[in-house]
C-alpha positions as a Python dict, from the first residue, in 0.01 Angstrom:
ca = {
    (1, 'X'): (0, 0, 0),
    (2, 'X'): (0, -1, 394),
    (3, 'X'): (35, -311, 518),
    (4, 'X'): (75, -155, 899),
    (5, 'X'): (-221, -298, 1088),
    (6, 'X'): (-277, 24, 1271),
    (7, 'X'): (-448, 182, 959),
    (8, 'X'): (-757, 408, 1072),
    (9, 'X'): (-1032, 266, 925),
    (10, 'X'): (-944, -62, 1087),
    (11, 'X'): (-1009, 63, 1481),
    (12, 'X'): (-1364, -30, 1449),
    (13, 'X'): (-1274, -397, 1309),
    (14, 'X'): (-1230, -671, 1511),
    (15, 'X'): (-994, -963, 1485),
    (16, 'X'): (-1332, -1154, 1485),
    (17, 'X'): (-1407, -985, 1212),
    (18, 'X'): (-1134, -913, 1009),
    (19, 'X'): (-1056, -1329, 1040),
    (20, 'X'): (-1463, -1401, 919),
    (21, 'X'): (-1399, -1153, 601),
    (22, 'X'): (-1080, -1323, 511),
    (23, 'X'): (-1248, -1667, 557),
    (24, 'X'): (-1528, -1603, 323),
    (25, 'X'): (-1351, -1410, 46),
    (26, 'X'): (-1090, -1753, 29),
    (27, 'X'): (-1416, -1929, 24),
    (28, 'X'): (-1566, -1730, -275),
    (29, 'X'): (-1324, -1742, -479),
    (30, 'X'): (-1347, -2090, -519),
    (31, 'X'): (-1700, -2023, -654),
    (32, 'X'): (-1590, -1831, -926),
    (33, 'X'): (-1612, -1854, -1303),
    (34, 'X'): (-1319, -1772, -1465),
    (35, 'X'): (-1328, -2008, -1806),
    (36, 'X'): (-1183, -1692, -2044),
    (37, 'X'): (-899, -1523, -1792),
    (38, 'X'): (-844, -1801, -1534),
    (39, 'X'): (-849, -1562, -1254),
    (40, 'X'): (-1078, -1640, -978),
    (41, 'X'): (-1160, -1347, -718),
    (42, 'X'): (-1346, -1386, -375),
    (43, 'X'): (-1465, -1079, -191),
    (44, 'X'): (-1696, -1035, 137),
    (45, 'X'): (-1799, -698, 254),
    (46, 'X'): (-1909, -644, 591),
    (47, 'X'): (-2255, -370, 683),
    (48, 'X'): (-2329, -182, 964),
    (49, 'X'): (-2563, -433, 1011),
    (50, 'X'): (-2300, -678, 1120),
    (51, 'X'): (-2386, -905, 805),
    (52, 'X'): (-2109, -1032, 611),
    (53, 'X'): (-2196, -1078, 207),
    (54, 'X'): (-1934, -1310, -23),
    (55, 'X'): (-1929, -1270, -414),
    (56, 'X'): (-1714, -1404, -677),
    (57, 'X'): (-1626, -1287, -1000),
    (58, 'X'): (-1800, -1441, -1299),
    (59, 'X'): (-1719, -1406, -1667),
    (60, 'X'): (-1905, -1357, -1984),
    (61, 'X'): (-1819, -1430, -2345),
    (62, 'X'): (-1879, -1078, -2349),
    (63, 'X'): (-1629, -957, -2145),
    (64, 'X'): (-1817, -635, -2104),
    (65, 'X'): (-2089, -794, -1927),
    (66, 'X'): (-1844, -1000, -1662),
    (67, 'X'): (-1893, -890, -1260),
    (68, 'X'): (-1590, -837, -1067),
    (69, 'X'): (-1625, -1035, -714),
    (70, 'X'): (-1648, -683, -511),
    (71, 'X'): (-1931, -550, -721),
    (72, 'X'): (-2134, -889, -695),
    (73, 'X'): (-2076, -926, -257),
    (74, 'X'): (-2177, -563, -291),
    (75, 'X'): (-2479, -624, -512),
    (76, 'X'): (-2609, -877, -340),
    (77, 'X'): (-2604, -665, -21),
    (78, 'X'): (-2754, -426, -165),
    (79, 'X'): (-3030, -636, -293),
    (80, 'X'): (-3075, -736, 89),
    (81, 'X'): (-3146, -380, 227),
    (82, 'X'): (-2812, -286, 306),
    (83, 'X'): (-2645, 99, 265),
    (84, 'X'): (-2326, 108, 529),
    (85, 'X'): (-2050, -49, 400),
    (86, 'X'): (-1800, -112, 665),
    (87, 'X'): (-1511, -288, 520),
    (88, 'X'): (-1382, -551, 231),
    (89, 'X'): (-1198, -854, 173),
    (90, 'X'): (-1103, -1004, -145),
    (91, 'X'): (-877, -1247, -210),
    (92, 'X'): (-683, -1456, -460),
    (93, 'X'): (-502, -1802, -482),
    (94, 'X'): (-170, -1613, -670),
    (95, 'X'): (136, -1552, -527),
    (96, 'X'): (73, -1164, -646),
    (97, 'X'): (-192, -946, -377),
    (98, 'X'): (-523, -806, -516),
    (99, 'X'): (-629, -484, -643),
    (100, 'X'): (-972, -310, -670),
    (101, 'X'): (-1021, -234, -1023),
    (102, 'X'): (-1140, 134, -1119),
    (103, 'X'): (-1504, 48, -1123),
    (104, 'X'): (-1527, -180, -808),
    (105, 'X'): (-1315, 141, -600),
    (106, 'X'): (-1613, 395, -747),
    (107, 'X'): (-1913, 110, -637),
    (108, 'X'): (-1770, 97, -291),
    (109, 'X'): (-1744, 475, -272),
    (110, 'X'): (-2080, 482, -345),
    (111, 'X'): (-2162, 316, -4),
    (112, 'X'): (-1834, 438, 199),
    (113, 'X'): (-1648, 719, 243),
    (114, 'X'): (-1339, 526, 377),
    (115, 'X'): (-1358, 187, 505),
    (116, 'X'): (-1103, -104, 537),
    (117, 'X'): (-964, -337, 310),
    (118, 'X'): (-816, -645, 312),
    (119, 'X'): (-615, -819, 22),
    (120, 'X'): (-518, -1147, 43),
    (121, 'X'): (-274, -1359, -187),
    (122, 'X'): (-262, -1744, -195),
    (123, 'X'): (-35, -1755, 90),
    (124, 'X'): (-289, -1593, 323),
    (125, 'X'): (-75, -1305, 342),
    (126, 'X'): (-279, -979, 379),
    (127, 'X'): (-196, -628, 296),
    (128, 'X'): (-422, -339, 482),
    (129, 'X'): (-575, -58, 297),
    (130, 'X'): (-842, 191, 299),
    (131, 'X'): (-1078, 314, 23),
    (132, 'X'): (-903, 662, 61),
    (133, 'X'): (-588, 511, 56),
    (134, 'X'): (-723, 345, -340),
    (135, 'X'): (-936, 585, -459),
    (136, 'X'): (-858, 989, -316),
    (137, 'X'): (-1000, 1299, -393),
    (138, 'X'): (-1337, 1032, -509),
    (139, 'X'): (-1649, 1145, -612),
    (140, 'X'): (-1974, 1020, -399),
    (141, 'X'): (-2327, 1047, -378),
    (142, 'X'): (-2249, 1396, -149),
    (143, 'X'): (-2180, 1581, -441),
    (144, 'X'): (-2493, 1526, -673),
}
């Protein structure tokens, strides 16, 4: 992954910003429930609006029915009205950076073409991605 700051997709991100995205995905992942892999994820995603969102992953003891923390900030966005995804945080207390699972890369898609991304480990150490960068050649709403 990039971790060079001058990425794109970060331009139209401000330190401001970027710092209040970090902040509340270290926040959510303190929310999370994680009783089955231990694991607690926090993301935040930021909309055109200029409203930031914060979600956390929760487990199920059916692990098909657990939400990954991007998919629930998303969700819960989406339940508010918003469309225009503009960039993502999410965040871990390991030693070892985040990753976007397969699913959580195609629900962003659905709501960016590219956009920003943050990882952060435990250390507050962040890499810098994009969407493209994670998911290329991705299928979107565009096509159907």
């Amino acid at each position: 992954m990039d971790q060079s700051p001058t990425i794109e997709v970060f331009k139209d991100l401000e330190p401001k910003l970027r710092l209040e995205l970090i902040n509340q995905a270290q926040s959510a992942y303190q929310q999370a429930y994680v009783p089955y892999s231990h694991y607690p994820v926090g993301s935040a995603v930021l909309f055109s609006s200029g409203k930031i969102y914060s979600g956390c992953n929760v487990e199920n003891a059916s692990y098909g029915l657990t939400v990954c923390a991007e998919r629930n900030a998303i969700f819960q966005a989406i339940a508010q009205g918003e469309r225009d995804l503009k960039g993502i945080a999410i965040a871990v207390p390991t030693e070892a950076f985040p990753s976007p699972c397969g699913a959580c890369r195609q629900v962003i898609r659905e709501f960016a073409m590219d956009c920003p991304v943050i990882l952060i480990n435990g250390s507050g150490l962040t890499r810098l991605t994009s969407l493209q960068k994670l998911l290329p050649d991705s299928f979107g709403p565009e096509f159907l």
